[in-house]
SELUMMI-263705 format. One record per residue (C-alpha): x negated, y, z. Coordinates in Angstrom, 3 decimals, padded with zeros to 6 digits, m for minus. Layout:
<<X Y Z>>
...
END
This chain:
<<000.000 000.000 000.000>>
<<m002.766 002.639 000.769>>
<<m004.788 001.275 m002.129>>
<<m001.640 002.461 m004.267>>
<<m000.719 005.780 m002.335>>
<<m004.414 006.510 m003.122>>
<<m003.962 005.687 m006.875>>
<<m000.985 008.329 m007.499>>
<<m002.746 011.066 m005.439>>
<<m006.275 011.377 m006.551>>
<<m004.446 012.015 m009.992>>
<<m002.315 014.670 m008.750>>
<<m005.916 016.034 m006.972>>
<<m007.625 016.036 m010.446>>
<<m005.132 017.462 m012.002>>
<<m004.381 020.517 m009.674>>
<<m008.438 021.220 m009.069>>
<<m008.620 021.070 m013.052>>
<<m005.817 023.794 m013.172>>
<<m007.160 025.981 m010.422>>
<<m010.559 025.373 m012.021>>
<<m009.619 026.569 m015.607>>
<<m006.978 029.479 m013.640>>
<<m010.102 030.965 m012.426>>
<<m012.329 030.595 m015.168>>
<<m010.003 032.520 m017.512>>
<<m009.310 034.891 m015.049>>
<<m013.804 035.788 m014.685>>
<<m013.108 036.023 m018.405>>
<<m010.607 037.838 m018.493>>
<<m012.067 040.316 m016.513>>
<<m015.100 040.120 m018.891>>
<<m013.297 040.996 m022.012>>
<<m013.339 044.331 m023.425>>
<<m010.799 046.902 m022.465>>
<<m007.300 047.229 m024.364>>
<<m003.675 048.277 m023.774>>
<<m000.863 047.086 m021.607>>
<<m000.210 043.336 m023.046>>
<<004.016 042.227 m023.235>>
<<004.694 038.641 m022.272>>
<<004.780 035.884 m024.700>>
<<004.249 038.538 m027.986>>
<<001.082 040.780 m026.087>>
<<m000.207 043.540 m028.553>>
<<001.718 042.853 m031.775>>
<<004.050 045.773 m031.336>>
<<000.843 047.730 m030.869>>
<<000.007 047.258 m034.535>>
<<002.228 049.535 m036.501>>
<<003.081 050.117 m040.267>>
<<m001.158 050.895 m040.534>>
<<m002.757 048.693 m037.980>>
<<m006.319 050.726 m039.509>>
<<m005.012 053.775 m037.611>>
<<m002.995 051.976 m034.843>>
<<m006.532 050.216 m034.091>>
<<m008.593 053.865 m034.486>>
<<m006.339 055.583 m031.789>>
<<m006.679 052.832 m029.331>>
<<m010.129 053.012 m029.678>>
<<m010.036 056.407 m028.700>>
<<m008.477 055.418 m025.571>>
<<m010.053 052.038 m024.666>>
<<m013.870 052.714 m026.452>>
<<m015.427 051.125 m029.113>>
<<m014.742 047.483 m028.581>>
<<m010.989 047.240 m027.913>>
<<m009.452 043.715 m026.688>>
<<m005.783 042.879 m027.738>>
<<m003.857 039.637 m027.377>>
<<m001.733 039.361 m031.046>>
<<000.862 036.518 m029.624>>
<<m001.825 033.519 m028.757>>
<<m005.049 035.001 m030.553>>
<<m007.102 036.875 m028.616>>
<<m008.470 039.831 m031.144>>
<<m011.262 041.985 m030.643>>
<<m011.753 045.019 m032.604>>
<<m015.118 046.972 m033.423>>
<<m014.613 050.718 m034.100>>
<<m018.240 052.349 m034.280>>
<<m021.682 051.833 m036.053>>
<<m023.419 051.376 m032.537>>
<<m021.106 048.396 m031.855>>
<<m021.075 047.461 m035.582>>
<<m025.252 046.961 m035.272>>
<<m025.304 045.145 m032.207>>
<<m023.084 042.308 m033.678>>
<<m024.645 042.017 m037.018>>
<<m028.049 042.274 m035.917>>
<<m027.892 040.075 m032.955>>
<<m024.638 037.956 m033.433>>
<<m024.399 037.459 m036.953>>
<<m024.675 033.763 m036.877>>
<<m022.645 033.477 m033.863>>
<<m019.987 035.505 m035.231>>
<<m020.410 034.201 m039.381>>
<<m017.352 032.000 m039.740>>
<<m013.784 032.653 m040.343>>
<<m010.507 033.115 m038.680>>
<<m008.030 031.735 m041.269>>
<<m004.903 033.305 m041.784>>
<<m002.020 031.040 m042.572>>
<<m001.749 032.131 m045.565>>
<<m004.911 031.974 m046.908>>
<<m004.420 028.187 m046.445>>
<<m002.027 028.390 m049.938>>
<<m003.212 025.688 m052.503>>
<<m006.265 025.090 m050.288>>
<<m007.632 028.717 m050.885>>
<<m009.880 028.302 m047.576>>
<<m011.264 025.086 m048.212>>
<<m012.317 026.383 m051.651>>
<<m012.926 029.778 m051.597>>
<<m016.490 031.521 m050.307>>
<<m014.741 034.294 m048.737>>
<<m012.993 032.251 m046.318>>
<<m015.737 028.793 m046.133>>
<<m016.924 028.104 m042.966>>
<<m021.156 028.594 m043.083>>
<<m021.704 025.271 m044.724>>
<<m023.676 023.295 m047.375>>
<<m020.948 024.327 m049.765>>
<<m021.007 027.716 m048.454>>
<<m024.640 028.207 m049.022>>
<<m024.449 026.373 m052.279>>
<<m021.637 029.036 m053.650>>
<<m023.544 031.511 m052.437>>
<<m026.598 031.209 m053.970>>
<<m025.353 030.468 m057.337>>
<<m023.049 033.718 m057.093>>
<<m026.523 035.470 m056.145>>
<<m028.604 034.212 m058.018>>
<<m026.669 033.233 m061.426>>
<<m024.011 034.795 m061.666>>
<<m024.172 038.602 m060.169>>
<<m027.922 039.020 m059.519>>
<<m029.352 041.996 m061.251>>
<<m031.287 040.229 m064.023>>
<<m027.625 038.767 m065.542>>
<<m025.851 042.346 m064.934>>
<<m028.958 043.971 m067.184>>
<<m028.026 041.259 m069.435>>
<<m024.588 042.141 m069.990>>
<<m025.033 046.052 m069.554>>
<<m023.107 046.501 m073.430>>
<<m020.678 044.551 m072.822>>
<<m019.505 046.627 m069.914>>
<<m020.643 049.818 m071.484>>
<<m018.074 048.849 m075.013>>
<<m015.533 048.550 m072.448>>
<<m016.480 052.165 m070.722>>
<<m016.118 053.332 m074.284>>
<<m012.707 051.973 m074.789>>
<<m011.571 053.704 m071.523>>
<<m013.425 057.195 m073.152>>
<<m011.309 056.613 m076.299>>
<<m008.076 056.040 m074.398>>
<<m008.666 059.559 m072.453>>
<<m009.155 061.334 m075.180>>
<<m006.210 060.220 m076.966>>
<<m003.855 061.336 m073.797>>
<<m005.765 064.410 m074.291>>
<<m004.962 065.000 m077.795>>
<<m001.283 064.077 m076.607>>
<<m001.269 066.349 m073.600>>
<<m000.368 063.354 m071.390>>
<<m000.773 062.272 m068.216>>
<<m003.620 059.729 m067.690>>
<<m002.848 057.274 m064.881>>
<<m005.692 057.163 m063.514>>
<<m005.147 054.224 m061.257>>
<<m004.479 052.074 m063.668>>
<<m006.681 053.236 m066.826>>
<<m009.290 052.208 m063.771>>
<<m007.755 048.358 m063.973>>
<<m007.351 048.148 m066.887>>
<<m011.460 049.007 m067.289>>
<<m012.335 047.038 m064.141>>
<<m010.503 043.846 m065.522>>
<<m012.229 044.488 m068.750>>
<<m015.489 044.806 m067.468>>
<<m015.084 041.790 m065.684>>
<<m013.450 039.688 m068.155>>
<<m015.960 040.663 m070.706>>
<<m018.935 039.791 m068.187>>
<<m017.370 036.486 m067.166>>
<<m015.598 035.034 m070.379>>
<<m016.478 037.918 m073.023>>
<<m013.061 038.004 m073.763>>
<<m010.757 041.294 m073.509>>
<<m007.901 040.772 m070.975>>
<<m006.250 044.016 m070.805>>
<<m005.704 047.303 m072.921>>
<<m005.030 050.922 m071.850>>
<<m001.769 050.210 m074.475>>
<<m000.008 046.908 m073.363>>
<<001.785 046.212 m069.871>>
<<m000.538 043.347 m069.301>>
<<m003.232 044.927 m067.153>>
<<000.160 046.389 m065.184>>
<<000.962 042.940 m064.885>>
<<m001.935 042.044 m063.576>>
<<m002.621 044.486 m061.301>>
<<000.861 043.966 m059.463>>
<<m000.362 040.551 m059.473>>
<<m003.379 041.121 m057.695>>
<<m001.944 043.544 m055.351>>
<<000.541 040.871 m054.347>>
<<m002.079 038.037 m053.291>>
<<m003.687 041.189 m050.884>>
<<m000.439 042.303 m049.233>>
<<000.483 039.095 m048.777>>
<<m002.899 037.857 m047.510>>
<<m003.195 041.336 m045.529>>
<<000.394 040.939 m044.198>>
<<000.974 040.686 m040.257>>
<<002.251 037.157 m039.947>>
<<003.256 035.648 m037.095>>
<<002.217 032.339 m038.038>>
<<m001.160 033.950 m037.145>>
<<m000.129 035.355 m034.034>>
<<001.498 031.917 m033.057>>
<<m000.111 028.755 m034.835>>
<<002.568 026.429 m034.767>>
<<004.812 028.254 m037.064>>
<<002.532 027.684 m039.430>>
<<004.232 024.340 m040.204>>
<<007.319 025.629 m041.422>>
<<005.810 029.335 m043.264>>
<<008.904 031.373 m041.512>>
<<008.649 034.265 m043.372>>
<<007.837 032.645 m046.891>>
<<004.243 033.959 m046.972>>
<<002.070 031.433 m047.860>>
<<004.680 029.821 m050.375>>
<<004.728 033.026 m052.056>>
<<001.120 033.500 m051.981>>
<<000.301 029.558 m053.628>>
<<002.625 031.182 m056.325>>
<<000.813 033.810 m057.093>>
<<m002.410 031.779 m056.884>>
<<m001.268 029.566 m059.419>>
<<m000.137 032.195 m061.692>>
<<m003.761 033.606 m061.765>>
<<m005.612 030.125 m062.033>>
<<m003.425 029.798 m065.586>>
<<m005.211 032.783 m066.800>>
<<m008.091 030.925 m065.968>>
<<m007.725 027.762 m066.940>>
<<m006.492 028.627 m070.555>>
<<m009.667 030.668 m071.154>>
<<m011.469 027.368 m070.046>>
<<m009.529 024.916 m071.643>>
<<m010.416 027.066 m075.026>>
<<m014.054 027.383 m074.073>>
<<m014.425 023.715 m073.377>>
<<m012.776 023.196 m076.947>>
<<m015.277 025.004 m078.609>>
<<m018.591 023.076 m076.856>>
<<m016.891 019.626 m077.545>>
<<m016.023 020.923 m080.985>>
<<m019.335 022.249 m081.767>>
<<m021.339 019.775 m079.482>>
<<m024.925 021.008 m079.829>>
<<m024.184 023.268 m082.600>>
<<m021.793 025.215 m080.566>>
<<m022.888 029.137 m080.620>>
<<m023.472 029.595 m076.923>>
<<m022.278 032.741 m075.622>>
<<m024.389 032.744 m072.384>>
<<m021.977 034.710 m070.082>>
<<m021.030 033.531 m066.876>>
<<m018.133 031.036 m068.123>>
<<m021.068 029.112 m070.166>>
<<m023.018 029.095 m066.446>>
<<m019.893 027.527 m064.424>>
<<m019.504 024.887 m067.118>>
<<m022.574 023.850 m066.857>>
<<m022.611 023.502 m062.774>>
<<m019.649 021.795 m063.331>>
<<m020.996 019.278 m065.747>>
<<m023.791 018.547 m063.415>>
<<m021.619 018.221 m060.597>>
<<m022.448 021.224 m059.255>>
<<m019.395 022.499 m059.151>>
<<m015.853 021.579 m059.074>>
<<m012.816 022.996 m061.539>>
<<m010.789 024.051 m058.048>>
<<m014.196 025.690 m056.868>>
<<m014.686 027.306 m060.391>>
<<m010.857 028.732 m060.203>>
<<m011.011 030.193 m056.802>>
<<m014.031 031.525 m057.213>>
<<m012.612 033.451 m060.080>>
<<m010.188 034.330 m057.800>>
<<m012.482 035.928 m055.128>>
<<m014.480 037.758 m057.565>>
<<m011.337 039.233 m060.117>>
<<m009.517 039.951 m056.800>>
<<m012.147 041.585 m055.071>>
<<m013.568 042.946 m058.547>>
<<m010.450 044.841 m059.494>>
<<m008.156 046.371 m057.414>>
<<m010.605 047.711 m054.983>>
<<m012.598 048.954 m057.820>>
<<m009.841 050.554 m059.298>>
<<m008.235 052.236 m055.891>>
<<m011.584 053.694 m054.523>>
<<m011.886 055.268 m057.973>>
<<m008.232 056.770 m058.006>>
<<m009.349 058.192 m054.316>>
<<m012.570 059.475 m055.855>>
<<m010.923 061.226 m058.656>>
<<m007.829 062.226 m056.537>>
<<m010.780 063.641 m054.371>>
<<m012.371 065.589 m057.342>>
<<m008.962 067.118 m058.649>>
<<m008.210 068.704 m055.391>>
<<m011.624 069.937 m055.134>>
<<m012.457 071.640 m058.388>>
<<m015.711 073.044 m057.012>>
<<m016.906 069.278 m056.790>>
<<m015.497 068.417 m060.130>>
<<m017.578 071.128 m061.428>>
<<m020.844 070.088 m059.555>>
<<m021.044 066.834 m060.704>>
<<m019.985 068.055 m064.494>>
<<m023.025 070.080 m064.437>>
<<m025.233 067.774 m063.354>>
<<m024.494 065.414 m065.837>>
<<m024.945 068.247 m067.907>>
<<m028.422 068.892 m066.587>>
<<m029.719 065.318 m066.441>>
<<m028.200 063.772 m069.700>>
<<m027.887 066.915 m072.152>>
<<m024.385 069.024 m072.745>>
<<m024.143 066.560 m076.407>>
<<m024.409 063.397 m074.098>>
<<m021.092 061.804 m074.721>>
<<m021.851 057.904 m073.852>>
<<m023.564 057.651 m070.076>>
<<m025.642 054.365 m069.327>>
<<m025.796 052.133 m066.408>>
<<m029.339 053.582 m065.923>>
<<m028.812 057.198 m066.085>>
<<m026.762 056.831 m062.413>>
<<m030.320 057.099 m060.522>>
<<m030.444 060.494 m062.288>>
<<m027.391 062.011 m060.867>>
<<m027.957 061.793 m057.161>>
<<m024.159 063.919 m056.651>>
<<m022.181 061.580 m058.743>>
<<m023.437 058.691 m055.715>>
<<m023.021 061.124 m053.375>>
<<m019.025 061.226 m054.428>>
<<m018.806 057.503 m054.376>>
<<m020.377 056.902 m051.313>>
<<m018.286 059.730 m049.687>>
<<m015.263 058.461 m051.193>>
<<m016.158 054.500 m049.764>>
<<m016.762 056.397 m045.880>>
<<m013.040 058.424 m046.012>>
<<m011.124 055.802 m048.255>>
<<m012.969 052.402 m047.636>>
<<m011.598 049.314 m050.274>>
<<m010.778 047.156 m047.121>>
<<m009.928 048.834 m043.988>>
<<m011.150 045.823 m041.895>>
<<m013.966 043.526 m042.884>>
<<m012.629 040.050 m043.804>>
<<m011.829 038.413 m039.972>>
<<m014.791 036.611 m038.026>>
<<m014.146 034.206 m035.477>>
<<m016.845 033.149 m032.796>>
<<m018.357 029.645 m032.301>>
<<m019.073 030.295 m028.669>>
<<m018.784 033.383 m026.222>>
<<m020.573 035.629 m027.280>>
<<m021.736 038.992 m025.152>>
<<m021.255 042.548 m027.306>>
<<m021.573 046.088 m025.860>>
<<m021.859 044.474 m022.668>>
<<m018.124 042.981 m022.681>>
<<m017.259 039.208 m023.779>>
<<m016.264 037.974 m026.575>>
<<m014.538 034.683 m026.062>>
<<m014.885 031.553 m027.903>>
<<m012.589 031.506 m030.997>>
<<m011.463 035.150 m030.504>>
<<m010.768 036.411 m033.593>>
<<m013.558 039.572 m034.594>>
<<m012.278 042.880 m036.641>>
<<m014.572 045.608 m037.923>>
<<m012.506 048.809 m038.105>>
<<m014.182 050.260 m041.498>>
<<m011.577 052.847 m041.597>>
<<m012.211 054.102 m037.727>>
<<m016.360 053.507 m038.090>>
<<m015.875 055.993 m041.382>>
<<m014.463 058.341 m039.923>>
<<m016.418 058.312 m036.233>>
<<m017.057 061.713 m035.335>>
<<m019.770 060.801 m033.258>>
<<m021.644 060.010 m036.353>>
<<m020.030 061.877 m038.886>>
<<m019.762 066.088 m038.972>>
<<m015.912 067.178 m039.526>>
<<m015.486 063.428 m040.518>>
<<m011.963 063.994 m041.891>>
<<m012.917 066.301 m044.494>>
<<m014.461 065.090 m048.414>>
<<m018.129 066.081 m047.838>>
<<m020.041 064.488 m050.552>>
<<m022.950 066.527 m049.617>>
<<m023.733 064.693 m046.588>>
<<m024.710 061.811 m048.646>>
<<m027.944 064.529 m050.337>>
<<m031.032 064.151 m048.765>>
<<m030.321 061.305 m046.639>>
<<m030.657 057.768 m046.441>>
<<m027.798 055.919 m045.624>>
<<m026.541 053.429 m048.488>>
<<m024.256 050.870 m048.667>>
<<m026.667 047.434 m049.044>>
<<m025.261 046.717 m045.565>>
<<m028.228 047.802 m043.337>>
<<m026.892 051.364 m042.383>>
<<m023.518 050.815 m040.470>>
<<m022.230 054.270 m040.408>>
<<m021.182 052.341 m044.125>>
<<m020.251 049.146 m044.577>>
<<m017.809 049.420 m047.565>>
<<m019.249 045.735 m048.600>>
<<m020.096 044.701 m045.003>>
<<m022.907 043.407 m043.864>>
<<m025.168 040.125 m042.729>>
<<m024.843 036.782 m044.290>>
<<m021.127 037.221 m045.352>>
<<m022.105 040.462 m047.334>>
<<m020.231 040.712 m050.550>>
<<m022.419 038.931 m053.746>>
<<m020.373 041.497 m056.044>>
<<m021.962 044.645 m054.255>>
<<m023.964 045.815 m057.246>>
<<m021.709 045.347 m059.921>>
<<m019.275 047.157 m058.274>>
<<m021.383 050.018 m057.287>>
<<m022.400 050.203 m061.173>>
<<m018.700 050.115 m062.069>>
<<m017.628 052.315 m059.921>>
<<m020.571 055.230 m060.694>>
<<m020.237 054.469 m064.641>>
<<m016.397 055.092 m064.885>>
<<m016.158 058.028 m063.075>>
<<m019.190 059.864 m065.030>>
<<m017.714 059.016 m068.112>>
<<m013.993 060.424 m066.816>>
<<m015.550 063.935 m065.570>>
<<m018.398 063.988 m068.335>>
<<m016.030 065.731 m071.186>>
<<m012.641 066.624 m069.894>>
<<m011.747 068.847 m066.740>>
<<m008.315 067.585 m065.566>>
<<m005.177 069.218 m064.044>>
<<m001.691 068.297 m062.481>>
<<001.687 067.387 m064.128>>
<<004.277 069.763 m064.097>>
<<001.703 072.699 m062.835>>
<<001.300 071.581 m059.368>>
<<m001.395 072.994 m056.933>>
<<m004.247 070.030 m056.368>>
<<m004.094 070.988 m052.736>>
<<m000.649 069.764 m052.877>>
<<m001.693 066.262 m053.699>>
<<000.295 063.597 m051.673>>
<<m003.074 061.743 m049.982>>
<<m000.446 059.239 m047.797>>
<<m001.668 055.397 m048.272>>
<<000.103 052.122 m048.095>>
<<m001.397 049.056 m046.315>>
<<m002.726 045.644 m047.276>>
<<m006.146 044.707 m047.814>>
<<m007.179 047.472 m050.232>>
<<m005.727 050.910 m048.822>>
<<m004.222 052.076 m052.314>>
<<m002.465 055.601 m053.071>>
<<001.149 055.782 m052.138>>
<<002.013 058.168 m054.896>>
<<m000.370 057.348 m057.808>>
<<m002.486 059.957 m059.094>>
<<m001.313 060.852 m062.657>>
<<m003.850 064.099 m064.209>>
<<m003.894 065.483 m067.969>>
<<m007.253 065.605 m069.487>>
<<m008.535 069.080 m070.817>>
<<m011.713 069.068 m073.116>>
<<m014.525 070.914 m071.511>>
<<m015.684 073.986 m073.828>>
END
C-alpha cells in the first residue's frame, strides 16, 4: 500500500516542481526581455499594430527605447529601431539571429522550403547563395549584360518622349515596372515581358503587389500557430494562387528554351543569359525545376516592385523639389555633355548627386519597412536585454531611417547629406540598410542600385516635368499604403517638358 501511495505522489511532486521550475524561469526572463507596452490577455500587442505597424513600431520606440518587446498573440516579437542596436546584432549575433521566422503564408506551394529568402542557413542555403553570387548577379555577368539593360532604358526614353509630344501624363510608377521587368526579363531570359503600351506589365505588377500584401499581411495564423491548419482568413490559399500564376510565366519561357537546346542539341545558338546558367545547374543536378521557379520568384519579386516604388518616391521627391530636379539636371549636364542623350551604367560614378538622391530616397522611403523576420536559435543577449529563444527579430528600417539621433531634420528630403560622406548601402553602415545586412544580405543589391541610378538619369536627363491639371508640387499627396514594399497611395502621374 505505501509502495503504491508513493507511486501516485512522486508524480504529482515532479510534475508541480517542473511547473514551479519553468513558472520561475520565464518569469527571470521575463524580466530580462526588453521593455514594451501594456500586453491584453490571450491577444497581447496585436491591437498595438495599426493600419502601418512601420510607424505603430517607431512611436513605441520612442516610448520604450530602441529594442521594444511585444507579445503578437503567442510570438514573442522583438523590434530593433536604431543603427546602434542594428550593429550590435549584425556584428555580434548574426549567426545566432540568421534564420527565419516563417509566416504562414509563406508556407504556400512550399515557398519556404524552396525559396532563399525564407531557407533556414543550410547546405541548400549556401548552395543558392553562392550560385546567385557568383553566377548569376555578380558583377562580371551584370557587365556582361550592360546593353541589354541599357536597349531597355532606351525603350523607356522613347516612351517619355512620346507622352511628351502628346502632352500626357507619364505614370511614372508604372513606366518604372514596366522598365524594371524588362530589365530583368531581358537579363534572365532575353526576352521582352512588358511594354510601356500593353496592360501586361499592369498585370503584372498587381500581381506582384498581391504576393507582398499578402505575404506582408498581419495574420493571425502567425500570431497563433494552430490556425494555421485551417488558413482562416484565406491567406495562404490566395497566396499559392498567385504563386502559381507567376511560375506559368516561368515555366512557358522554359519549356520554349528547353525546346530550342533539344532541338538544336549542340548546334543550338546559346544565348548565355542567366536562363542558359539555371539549365545547366539543373541538368547537373544542381538544381531543381521548383528551386529554379522560386528563385525566379524571389528575384522578379524583389527585382520589381521595390525597384519601381523607390523610384516613383525618388521622382515624386524631385517634382516637389524643383531646385533638386535642377541640380542633378546640371550635373548630368556637366559630367556627360548638354548633347548626351543615352547615359551608361558607368557614367553613375560620375554624378555623385544623382546617388546622393537615391540613397536619400532609400533612408526616407525604404523598399521594405522591416527587414525580412529573423528568429533566434538560442537566447541571445542585445543592448543588454534578452532575446529569447525563438522570438521572432524585426529591424525597423523605416524608424532607423528616420532616427534623429543620427540623422539632422530626418523627416525632411536632404540628398545633400549623402555629399562628402561615407555611408553606403553594401550593408556595413547601419544608419542604411535598404538591402540589409550580414549573411542574409540581398544577392540582387547591385543590380538594383544600377537600375535604380540608370532610370532616373535618363527620366531627368532631357525633360523637366510638371503636375496634371496645374497643381502645386508641394501639394503632392506623400500618404503610403502598407505591405512589404511601402508604395504611393495616390500614384504619381507628371507630364514631361523638353529641356531647352
Amino acid at each position: 500500500m505505501e509502495n503504491t501511495t508513493l507511486a501516485l505522489i512522486l508524480p504529482i511532486l515532479f510534475i508541480c516542481f517542473h511547473l514551479i521550475h519553468s513558472f520561475i524561469c520565464q518569469s527571470r526572463k521575463s524580466s530580462k526581455l526588453p521593455p514594451g507596452p501594456k500586453r491584453m490577455p490571450i491577444f497581447g500587442n496585436i491591437f498595438d499594430l495599426g493600419e502601418k505597424p512601420h510607424r505603430s513600431f517607431a512611436n513605441l520606440a520612442k516610448i520604450h527605447g530602441p529594442l521594444v518587446s511585444l507579445k503578437l498573440g503567442s510570438i514573442t516579437t522583438i523590434v530593433v529601431s536604431s543603427a546602434e542596436v542594428a550593429k550590435e546584432m549584425f556584428l555580434k549575433n548574426d549567426q545566432l539571429l540568421s534564420n527565419r521566422t516563417i509566416p504562414d503564408s509563406v508556407r504556400a506551394g512550399d515557398h519556404d522550403k524552396l525559396s532563399m529568402s525564407w531557407l533556414p542557413v543550410s547546405a541548400k542555403w549556401r548552395n543558392l547563395r553562392k550560385i546567385s553570387a557568383v553566377q548569376l548577379l555578380s558583377n562580371q555577368r551584370l557587365d556582361a549584360s550592360q546593353a541589354q539593360r541599357q536597349a531597355k532604358v532606351k525603350q523607356l526614353l522613347a516612351y517619355v518622349q512620346d507622352c511628351s509630344k502628346k502632352g500626357q501624363p507619364v505614370d511614372i510608377g508604372r513606366a518604372a515596372f514596366t522598365t524594371s521587368l524588362n530589365l530583368l526579363s531581358n537579363t534572365f531570359f532575353s526576352v521582352e515581358l512588358a511594354s510601356h503600351e500593353s496592360s501586361v506589365s499592369q498585370e503584372f505588377k498587381q500581381l506582384m503587389w498581391n504576393m507582398m500584401e499578402e505575404i506582408g499581411r498581419p495574420n493571425y495564423a502567425d500570431y497563433f500557430p494552430i490556425l494555421g491548419y485551417v488558413d482562416p482568413f484565406g491567406i495562404r490559399r490566395r497566396l499559392a494562387a498567385y504563386f502559381d500564376q507567376l511560375i506559368v510565366v516561368f515555366q512557358d519561357i522554359i519549356r520554349e528554351r528547353q525546346k530550342v537546346r533539344s532541338t538544336n542539341g549542340s548546334n543550338a545558338k546559346q544565348t548565355n543569359d542567366i536562363l542558359d546558367t539555371l539549365l545547366n545547374l539543373h541538368g547537373e543536378n544542381e538544381l531543381s525545376m521548383g528551386e529554379i521557379n522560386h528563385l525566379l520568384a524571389d528575384i522578379f519579386n524583389a527585382g520589381t516592385d521595390t525597384t519601381a516604388s523607390t523610384l516613383e518616391w525618388a521622382m515624386t521627391e524631385l517634382v516637389k523639389n524643383p531646385n533638386m530636379m535642377g541640380r542633378v539636371q546640371n550635373e548630368i549636364e556637366q559630367a556627360l555633355g548638354r548633347d548626351c542623350s543615352s547615359i551608361q551604367e558607368s557614367d553613375i560614378l560620375k554624378l555623385p548627386y544623382l546617388q546622393a538622391i537615391i540613397k536619400e530616397t532609400l533612408r526616407l522611403h525604404p523598399p521594405t519597412v522591416f527587414l525580412l523576420p529573423r528568429k533566434a536559435d538560442t537566447d541571445v543577449e542585445l543592448n543588454g536585454y534578452l532575446v529569447p529563444k525563438n522570438a521572432q527579430v524585426l529591424v525597423n528600417l523605416w524608424a532607423i531611417g528616420r532616427d534623429p539621433k543620427v540623422w539632422e531634420n530626418p523627416e525632411v528630403f536632404l540628398p545633400e547629406r549623402f555629399l562628402n560622406s561615407e555611408i553606403d548601402v553594401k550593408g556595413r553602415d547601419f544608419e542604411l540598410l535598404p538591402f540589409g545586412a550580414g549573411r542574409r544580405i540581398c544577392p540582387g543589391l547591385t543590380l538594383a542600385y544600377r537600375m535604380l541610378n540608370l532610370m532616373l538619369a535618363t527620366l531627368v536627363n532631357n525633360y523637366d516635368w510638371k503636375l496634371e491639371d496645374g497643381m502645386n508640387p508641394e501639394n503632392l499627396d506623400m500618404d503610403e499604403k502598407f505591405g512589404i514594399t511601402l508604395q504611393k497611395v495616390n500614384p504619381l502621374r507628371a507630364i514631361p517638358i523638353p529641356r531647352n
